[in-house]
C-alpha positions as CSV (number, residue, x, y, z in Angstrom):
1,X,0.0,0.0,0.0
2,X,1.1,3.5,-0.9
3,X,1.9,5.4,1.7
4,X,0.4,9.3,2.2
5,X,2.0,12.3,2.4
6,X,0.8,13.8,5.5
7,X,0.1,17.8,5.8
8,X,0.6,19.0,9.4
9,X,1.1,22.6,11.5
10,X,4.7,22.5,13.8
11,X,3.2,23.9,16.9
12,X,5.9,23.0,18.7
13,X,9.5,21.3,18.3
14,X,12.0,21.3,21.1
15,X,14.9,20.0,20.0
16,X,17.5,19.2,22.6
17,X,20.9,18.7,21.7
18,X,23.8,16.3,23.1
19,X,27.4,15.7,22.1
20,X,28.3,12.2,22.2
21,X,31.5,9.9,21.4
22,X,31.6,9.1,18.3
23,X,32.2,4.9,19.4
24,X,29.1,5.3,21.7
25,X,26.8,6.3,18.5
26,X,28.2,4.1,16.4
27,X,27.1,1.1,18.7
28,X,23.5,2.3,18.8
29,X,23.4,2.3,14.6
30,X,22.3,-0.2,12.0
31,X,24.4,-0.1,8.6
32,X,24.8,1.4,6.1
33,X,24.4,4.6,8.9
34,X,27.4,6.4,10.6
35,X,27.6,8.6,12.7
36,X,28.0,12.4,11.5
37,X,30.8,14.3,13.5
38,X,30.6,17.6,14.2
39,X,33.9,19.2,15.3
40,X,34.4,15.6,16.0
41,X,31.7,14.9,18.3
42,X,28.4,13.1,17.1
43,X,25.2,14.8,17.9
44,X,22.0,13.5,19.3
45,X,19.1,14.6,21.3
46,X,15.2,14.4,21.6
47,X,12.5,16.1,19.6
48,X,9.6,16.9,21.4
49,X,7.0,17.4,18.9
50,X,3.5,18.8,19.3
51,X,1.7,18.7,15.6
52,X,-1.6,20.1,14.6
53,X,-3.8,19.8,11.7
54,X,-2.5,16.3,10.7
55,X,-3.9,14.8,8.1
56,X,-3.3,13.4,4.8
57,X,-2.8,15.9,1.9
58,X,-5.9,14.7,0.3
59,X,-7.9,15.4,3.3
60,X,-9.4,19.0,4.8
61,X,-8.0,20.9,7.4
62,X,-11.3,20.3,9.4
63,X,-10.2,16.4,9.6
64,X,-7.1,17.5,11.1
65,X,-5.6,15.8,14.6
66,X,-3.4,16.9,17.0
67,X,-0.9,15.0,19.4
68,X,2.0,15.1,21.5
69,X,5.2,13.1,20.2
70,X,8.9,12.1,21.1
71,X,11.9,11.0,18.8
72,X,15.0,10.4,20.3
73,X,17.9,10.9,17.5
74,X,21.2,10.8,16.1
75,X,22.5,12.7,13.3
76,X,23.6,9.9,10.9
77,X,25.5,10.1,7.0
78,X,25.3,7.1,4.5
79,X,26.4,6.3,1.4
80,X,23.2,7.1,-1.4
81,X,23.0,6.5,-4.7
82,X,24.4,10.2,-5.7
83,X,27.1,10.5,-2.7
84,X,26.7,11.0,0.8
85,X,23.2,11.5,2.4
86,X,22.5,12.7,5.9
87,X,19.5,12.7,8.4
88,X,19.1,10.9,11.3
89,X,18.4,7.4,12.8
90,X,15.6,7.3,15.4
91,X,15.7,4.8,17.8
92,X,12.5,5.1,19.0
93,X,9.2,7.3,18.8
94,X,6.5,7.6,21.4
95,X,3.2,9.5,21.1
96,X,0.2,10.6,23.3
97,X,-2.3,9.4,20.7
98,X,-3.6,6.1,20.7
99,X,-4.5,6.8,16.6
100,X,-0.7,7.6,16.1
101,X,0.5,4.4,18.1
102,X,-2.2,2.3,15.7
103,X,-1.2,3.8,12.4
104,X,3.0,4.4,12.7
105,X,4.3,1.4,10.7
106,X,0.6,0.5,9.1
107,X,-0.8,4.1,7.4
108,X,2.2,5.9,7.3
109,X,6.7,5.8,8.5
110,X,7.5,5.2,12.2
111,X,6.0,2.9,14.8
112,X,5.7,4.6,17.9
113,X,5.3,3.4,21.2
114,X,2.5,4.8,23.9
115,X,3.8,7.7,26.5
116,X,1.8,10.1,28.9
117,X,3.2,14.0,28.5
118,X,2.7,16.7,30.6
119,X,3.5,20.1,28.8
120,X,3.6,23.7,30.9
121,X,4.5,26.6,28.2
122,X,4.1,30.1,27.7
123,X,5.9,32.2,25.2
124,X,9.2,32.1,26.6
125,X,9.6,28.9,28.6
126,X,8.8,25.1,27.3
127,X,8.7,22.3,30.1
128,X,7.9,18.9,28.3
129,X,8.0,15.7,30.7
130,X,6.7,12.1,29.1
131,X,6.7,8.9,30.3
132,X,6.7,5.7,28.1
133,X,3.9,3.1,29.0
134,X,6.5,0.4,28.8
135,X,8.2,1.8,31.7
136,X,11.7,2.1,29.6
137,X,12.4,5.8,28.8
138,X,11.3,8.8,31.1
139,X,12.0,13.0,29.9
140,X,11.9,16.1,31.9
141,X,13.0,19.1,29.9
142,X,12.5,22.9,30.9
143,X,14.1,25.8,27.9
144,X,14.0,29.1,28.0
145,X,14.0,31.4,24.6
146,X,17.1,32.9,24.4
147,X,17.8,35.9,21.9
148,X,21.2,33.7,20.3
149,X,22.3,30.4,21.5
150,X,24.9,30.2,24.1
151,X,27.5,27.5,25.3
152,X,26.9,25.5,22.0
153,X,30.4,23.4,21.5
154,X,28.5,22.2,18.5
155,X,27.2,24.8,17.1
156,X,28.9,28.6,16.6
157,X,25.8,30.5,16.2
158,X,22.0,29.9,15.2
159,X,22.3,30.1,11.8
160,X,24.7,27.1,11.6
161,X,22.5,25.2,13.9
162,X,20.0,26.0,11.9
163,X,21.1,24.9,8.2
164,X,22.7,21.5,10.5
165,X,18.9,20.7,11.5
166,X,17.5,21.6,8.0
167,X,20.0,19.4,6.0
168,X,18.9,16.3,8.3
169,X,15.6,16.3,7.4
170,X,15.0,12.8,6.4
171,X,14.5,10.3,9.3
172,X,14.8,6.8,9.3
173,X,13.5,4.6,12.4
174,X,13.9,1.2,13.7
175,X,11.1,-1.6,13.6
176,X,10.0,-3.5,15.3
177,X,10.8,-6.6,13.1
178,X,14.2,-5.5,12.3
179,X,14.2,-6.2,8.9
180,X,13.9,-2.6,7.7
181,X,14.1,0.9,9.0
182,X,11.0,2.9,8.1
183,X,12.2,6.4,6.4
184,X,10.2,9.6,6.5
185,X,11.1,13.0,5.7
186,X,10.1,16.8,6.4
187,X,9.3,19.5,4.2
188,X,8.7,22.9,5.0
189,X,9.0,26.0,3.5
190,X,9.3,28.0,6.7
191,X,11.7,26.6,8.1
192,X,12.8,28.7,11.3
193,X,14.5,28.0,14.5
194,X,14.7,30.1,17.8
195,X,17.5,29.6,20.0
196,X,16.6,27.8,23.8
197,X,18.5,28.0,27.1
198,X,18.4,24.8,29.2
199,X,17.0,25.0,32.5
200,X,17.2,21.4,33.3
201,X,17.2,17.9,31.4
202,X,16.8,14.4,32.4
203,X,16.5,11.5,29.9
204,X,16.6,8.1,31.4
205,X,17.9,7.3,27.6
206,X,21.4,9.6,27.4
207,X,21.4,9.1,31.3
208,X,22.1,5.2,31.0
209,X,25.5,4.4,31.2
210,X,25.0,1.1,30.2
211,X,24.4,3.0,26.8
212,X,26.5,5.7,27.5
213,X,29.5,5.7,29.3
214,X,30.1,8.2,31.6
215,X,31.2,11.4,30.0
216,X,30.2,10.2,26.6
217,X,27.2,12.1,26.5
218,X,26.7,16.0,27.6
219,X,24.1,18.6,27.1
220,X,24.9,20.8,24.4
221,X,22.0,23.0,23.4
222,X,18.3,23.8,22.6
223,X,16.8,24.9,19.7
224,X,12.8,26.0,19.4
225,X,10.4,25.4,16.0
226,X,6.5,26.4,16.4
227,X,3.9,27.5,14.9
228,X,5.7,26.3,10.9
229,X,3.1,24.3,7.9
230,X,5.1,21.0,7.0
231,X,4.6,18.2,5.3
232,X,6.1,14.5,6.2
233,X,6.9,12.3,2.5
234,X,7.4,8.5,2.9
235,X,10.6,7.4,2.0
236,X,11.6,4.0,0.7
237,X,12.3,1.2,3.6
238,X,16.3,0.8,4.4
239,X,17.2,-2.5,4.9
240,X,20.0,-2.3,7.2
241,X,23.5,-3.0,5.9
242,X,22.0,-1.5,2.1
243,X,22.3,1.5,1.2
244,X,19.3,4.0,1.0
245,X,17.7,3.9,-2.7
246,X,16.3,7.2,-4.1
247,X,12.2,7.9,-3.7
248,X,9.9,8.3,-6.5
């Protein structure tokens, strides 16, 4: 079954940023994907994702949903069929809505797994906290809007952070068969990012040093998408150790 392009309203993306080892990403990844090093450090984080007006393409904005959602990434290169490609690799996806949960994998890219979220914001602050109904993964994030983002060892300004994010837009996410990695990909035409200060973070997933070794994972920085029209193509399935073949 062919897959829909789905039409949806950023309210909200908080993206927060880590530097990791490069060894301790490259254990959590499937081939053909890599790491991508930044000043020699790979970068990860979580996405915290609020969407509105979801819906296929097809479909009028009145049919629209809206739900919370998690990814937790890392920024990834691979070999394509026209030279290297980057994006990321999500290890997993959780969502608030039980329609999400049903459809990731069946109607459209990305299973995702069930979490509770509890979201306090106002103009200038963002606290996200989720819990996964497994009991696995647990986030508590506060940011602050900042007028230029500070402390970044990652990042020199906004504008570099900026074009980084844009030029990893397609995602590709595990399954839960492990034959394949599901592929989706963002596309926006107003793309902008605000710059976050963090408050305080806590993610039982870059917290586990069973994962991540001590020191091999540190808080880097916090960027801030909202209120941005996007759409989300299906790409084709990777089958790990393959390389990525071009969509259609």
């Amino acid at each position: 079954m062919r897959q829909p392009y789905l039409s949806t309203v950023i309210e909200r993306r908080l993206l927060v940023n880590y530097r990791v080892a490069p060894d301790a990403a490259a254990r959590l990844l499937p081939g053909p994907l890599r790491p991508q090093l930044v000043h020699g450090h790979a970068v990860a984080g979580i996405c915290l994702l609020r969407l509105g007006s979801a819906r296929p393409t097809w479909a009028p904005g009145s049919f629209g949903l809206r739900s919370e959602n998690a990814a937790h990434r890392i920024a990834v290169e691979w070999d394509g069929p026209d030279g290297v490609e980057t994006g990321v690799y999500i290890p997993r996806r959780d969502t608030a809505s039980r329609l999400n949960a049903w459809a990731g994998g069946r109607l459209f890219p990305g299973e995702h797994g069930r979490a509770d979220f509890q979201v306090d914001e106002t103009a200038d602050r963002l606290r996200v906290a989720l819990a996964t109904r497994d009991g696995d993964t647990r986030v508590d994030v506060t940011v602050e809007l900042s007028d230029e983002l500070r402390g970044s060892e990652l990042f020199a300004d906004l504008a570099e952070a900026s074009r980084f994010f844009r030029s990893g837009a397609k995602g590709y996410s595990a399954t839960s068969s492990g034959r394949h990695l599901d592929g989706i990909e963002l596309r926006t035409d107003a793309w902008q990012m605000e710059a976050g200060r963090v408050r305080s973070a806590a993610s039982t997933f870059f917290d586990d040093p069973d994962r991540f070794p001590p020191g091999s994972a540190t808080l880097d920085s916090a960027l801030v998408m909202r209120g941005l029209p996007a759409t989300w193509r299906p790409l084709p399935a990777l089958t790990p150790g393959q390389a990525a073949q071009p969509a259609h």
